[in-house]
N, C-alpha and C positions, 0 to 999 in steps of 0.2 A: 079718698086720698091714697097713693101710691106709698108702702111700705118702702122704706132703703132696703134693696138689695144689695145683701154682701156677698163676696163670693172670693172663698179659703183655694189657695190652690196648694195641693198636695198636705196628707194625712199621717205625716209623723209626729212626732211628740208636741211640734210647736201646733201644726194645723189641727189637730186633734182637741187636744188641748182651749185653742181657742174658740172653735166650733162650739166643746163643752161650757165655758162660760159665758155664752151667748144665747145660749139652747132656750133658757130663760124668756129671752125677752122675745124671743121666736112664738114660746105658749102663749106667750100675752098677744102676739098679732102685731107686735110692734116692726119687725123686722123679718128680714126674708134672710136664709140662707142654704147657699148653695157651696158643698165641696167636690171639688173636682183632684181626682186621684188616679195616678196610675195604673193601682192594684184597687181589688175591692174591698182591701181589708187594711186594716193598721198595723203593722209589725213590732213587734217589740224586737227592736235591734239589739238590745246589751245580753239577750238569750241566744245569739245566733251561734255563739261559737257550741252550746250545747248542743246544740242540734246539728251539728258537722262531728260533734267527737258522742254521738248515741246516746246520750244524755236525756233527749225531751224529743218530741214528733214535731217536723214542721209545722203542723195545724196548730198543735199546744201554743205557738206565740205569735200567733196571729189571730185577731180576730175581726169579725167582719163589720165595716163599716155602716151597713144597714142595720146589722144588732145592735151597734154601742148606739145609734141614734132613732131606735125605732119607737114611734109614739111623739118625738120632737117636732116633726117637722118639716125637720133639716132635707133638704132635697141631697142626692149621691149622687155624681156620675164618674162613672168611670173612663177615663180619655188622658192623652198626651198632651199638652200643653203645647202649644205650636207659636203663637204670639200673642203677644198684650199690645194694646194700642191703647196709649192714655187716653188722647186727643178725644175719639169715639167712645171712650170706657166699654171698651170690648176686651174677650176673652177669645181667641181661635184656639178651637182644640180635633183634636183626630181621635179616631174610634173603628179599629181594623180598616182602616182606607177612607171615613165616611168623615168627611170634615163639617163644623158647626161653630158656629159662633154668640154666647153668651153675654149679655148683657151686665154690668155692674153700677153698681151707683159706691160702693168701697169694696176695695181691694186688699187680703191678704196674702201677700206670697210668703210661702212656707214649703219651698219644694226642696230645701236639703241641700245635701251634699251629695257625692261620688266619689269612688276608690283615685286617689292621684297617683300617679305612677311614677312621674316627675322627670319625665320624658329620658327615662332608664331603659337602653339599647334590651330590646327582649323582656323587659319586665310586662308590658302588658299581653303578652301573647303567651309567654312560659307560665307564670303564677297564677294563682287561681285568690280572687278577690275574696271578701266576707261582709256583702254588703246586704244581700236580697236573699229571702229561703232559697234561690236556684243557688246562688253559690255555696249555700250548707249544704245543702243536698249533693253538689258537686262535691265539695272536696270529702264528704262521708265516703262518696262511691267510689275518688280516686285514692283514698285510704286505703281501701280493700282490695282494690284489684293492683296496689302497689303491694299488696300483703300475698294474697293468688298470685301473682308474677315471679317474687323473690320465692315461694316455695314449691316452684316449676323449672327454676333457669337452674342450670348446672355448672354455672357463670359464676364466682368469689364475689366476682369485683360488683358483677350486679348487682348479685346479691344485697351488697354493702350500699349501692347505688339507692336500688330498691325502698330498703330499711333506713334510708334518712331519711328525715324530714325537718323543712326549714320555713321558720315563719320566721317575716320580716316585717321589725316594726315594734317597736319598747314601750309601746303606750297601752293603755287598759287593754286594751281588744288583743295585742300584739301578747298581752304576760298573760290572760285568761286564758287564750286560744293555744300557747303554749304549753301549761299545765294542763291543762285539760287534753290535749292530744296526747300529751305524754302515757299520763292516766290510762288512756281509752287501748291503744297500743299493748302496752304489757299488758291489760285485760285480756283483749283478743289472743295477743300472741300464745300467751301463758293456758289459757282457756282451751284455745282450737285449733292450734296450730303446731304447738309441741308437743310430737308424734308416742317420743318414749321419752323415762323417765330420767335416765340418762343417755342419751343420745352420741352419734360417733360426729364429733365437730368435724369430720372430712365428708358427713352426708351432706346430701345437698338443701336437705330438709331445716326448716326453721328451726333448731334444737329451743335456744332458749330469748327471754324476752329481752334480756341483755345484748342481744343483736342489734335492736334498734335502736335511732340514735334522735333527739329530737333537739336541734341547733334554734337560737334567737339569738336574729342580729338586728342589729341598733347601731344606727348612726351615732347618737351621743355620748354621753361619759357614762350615764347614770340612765338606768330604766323609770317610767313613768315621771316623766320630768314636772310635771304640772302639777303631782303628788309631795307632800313632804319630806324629808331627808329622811325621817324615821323608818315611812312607810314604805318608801325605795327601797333603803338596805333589807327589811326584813321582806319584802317581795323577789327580791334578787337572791335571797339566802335560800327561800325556800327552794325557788326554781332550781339553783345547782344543790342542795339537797334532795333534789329528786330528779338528778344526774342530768338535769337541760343542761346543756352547752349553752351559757350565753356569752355573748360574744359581743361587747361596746366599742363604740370610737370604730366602727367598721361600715362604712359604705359603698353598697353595692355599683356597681359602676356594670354591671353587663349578667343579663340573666341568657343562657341558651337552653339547650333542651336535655343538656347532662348535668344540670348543677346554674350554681352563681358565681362569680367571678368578683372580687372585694378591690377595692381603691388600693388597697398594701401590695397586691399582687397574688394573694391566697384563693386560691380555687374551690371548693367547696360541693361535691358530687351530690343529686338530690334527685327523685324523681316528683318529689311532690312539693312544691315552693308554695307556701299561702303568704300572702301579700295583704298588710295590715298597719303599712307603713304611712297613710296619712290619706286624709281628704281633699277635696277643692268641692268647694257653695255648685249648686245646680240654679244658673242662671238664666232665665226664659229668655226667649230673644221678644225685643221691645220693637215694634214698627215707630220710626222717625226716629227721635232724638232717644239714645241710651243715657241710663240715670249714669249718675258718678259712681264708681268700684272700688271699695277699700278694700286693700289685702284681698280684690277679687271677687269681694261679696259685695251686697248693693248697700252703698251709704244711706244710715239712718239716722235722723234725728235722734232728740232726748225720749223721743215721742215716738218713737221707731215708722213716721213717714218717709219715705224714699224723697229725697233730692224735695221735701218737705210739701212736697205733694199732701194736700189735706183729704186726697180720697186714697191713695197708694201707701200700704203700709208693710211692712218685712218684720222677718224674725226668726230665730233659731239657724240654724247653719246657711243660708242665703246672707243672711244679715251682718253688717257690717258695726254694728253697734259698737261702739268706744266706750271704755269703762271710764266715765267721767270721774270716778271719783278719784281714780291715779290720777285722770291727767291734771287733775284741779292742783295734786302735790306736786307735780312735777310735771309741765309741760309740754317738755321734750318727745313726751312717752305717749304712745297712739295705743294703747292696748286694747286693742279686741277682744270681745269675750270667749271664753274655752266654748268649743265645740261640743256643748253636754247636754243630754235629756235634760239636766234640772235648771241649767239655762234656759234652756225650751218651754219649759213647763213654767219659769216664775215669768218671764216675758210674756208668756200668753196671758198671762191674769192682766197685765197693766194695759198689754196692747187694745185686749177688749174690752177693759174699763175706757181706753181713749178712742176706742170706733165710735161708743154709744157716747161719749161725752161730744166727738166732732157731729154725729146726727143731733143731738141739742143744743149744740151751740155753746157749749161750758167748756171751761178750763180742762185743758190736755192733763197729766200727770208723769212725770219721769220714772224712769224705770231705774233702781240701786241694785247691784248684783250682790247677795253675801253668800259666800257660798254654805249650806249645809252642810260640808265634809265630804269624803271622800272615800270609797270600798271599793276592793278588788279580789275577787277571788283567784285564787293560787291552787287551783287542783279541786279533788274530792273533800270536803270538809276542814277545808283552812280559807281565810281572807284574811287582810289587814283591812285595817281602814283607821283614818282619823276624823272626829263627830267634835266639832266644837274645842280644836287643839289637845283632844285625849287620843292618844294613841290605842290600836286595838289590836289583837293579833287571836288566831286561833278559831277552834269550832266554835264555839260561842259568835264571834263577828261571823263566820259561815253565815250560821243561821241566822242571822242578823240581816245582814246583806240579803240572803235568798228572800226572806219576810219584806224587807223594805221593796223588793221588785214585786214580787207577788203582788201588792195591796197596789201596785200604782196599773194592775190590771183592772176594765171597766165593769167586769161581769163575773158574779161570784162562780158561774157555771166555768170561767176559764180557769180561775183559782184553784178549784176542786181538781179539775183536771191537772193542773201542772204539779199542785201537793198529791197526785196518785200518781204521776209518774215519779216525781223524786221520790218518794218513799220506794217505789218499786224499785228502784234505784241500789237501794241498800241493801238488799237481800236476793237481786239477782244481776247476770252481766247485762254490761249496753249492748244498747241494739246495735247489730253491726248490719243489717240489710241495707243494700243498696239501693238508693232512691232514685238515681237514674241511669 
């Protein structure tokens, strides 16, 4: 008898994730599975802005997908995802020019999201994303040679050009990524860049770390909207306690290649723009009939099948999932679930409790979202966060938040590694080498 092959497309938190609680019935012989992946490793994304502001090594948050499943079973391939065809329950994928096609008997798509730009005149060409290690690795190395530049030109204005820096986008990534540049910046600057002790502000030389300027702009009233009112203000207090510019109720309307240009008519001079200002679902293209797209993503059931498809299932940022249990209060209201690893990760446990229940024939199960709380870290050794309506602030939640990412790593070999660099952390500067 032929085992059900399943086959997980794409390996972040949700496809990862479900892979691991299947892994199981893979040992027993029951089932076959196959993940098909871009890259060949798993990314931990809520690490990336570290790894743009010197903080952690790209390798440190990634790790490889044949390690975290080695001894399961699990088959790997690496390839692009090209089309799905229910009809046939096939899979076309490409692999450096070399196209193939895979066989399914159930279907996970978990192929995410992408940077949206939101069809903003120069925002995808000028800013620099934070979605893949090439994009950390980019904006580290435009960091520096934006630092090399301003302490070469004999230019004021450059200079001033040079030494901003603007991230766009008030949501976790958008207030991590600007704390944390901030940080990284007066590091540098203060460290290896200012020449003498006091310096003649008419050289042309970086004198002091107070030159540079680091701006967050946000579309809405309030930073982290999806966060509590508590956690808001004290994430917004830190940020201009440690002189970020932020800047609310301001939308970008035109990025060029001297700066961004705001909806009010304010101009805003930048040589290094990071874009962090929202997502859109990574949607395969479907041969024949396309499923239904809520808000973009592919409609799911309670059960999380596409267009209720009993072999085709979705999840985490593809996924169109309605939070049934507003809408049951209120009707009216279509709400989607938040865009989060822990979204990702509690969908995975239900989803593949309901592959193995539709391979036997048993009752599906629904999926209730609660959410666990929420942290965000604000710099070098501060976060807020709120765990179960208790508000948090301070080193304590730091370490907290660092701990709770740590342990959702699959291998104590990568733990060890990310606990010796943060420690190395505290007692010497970040790495400023450029990675590409």
């Amino acid at each position: 008898m032929l085992k059900p092959h399943i086959v997980i497309l794409g390996a972040g938190f949700g496809g990862t994730y479900v892979a691991k609680k299947l892994a199981k019935h893979v040992k027993k012989g029951r089932i076959e599975i196959t993940i098909i992946n871009r890259t060949n490793y798993f990314l931990f994304t809520p690490l990336l802005h570290e790894v743009a502001t010197g903080s952690l090594t790209p390798t440190s948050i990634a790790e490889p997908l044949r390690e975290i499943f080695v001894d399961s079973g699990i088959r790997i391939v690496q390839g692009i995802v090209e089309s799905i065809n229910r009809s046939a329950k096939t899979v076309k994928i490409s692999n450096q020019g070399s196209l193939s096609t895979i066989s399914y008997d159930y279907l996970v798509i978990a192929t995410g999201a992408e940077t949206n730009y939101y069809d903003i005149l120069g925002a995808e060409k000028f800013t620099y994303p934070l979605k893949n290690l090439s994009d950390a690795a980019r904006i580290r190395s435009v960091i520096v040679d934006s630092l090399e530049r301003a302490f070469l030109t004999l230019d004021k204005d450059e200079r001033v050009r040079l030494l901003s820096f603007i991230v766009v986008g008030g949501g976790a990534t958008g207030v991590e990524t600007a704390a944390e540049l901030a940080g990284f910046i007066q590091e540098i600057i203060g460290r290896y860049y200012s020449q003498t002790k006091d310096c003649d502000l008419n050289d042309y030389r970086i004198c002091k770390p107070q030159e540079s300027s680091v701006t967050l702009i946000h579309a809405g009233p309030e930073l982290l909207q999806t966060f509590g009112p508590s956690l808001r203000a004290a994430a917004e207090k830190r940020l201009r306690d440690n002189n970020i510019i932020v800047r609310l109720n301001s939308t970008v309307s035109e990025v060029t290649g001297r700066g961004i240009k705001l909806s009010s008519g304010i101009s805003v001079a930048s040589a290094t723009i990071i874009w962090t200002a929202g997502v859109k679902p990574v949607i395969p293209h479907f041969e024949g009939d396309m499923p239904t797209l809520t808000t973009g993503r592919l409609a799911v059931d309670e059960y999380f099948r596409v267009n209720h498809d009993s072999c085709v299932f979705a999840l985490g940022d593809a996924a169109g999932y309605v939070n049934r249990d507003i809408l049951n209060k209120d009707p009216t209201k279509t709400l989607t679930l938040p865009l989060l690893a822990q979204v990702a990760e509690g969908q995975a446990k239900i989803l593949a409790r309901n592959v193995i229940s539709s391979i036997r024939g048993k009752k599906l199960v629904e999926f209730h979202y609660h959410s666990k709380g929420n942290m965000v870290s604000v710099g070098q050794r501060f976060a807020v966060g709120e765990i179960f309506s208790l508000f948090l602030s301070g080193r304590l939640t730091w370490w907290l938040w660092r701990t709770i990412y740590l342990f959702k790593f699959a291998s104590w070999k990568k733990r060890v590694h990310i606990v010796f660099e943060w420690t190395l952390n505290i007692f010497f500067q970040r790495d400023m080498t450029k990675l590409t």
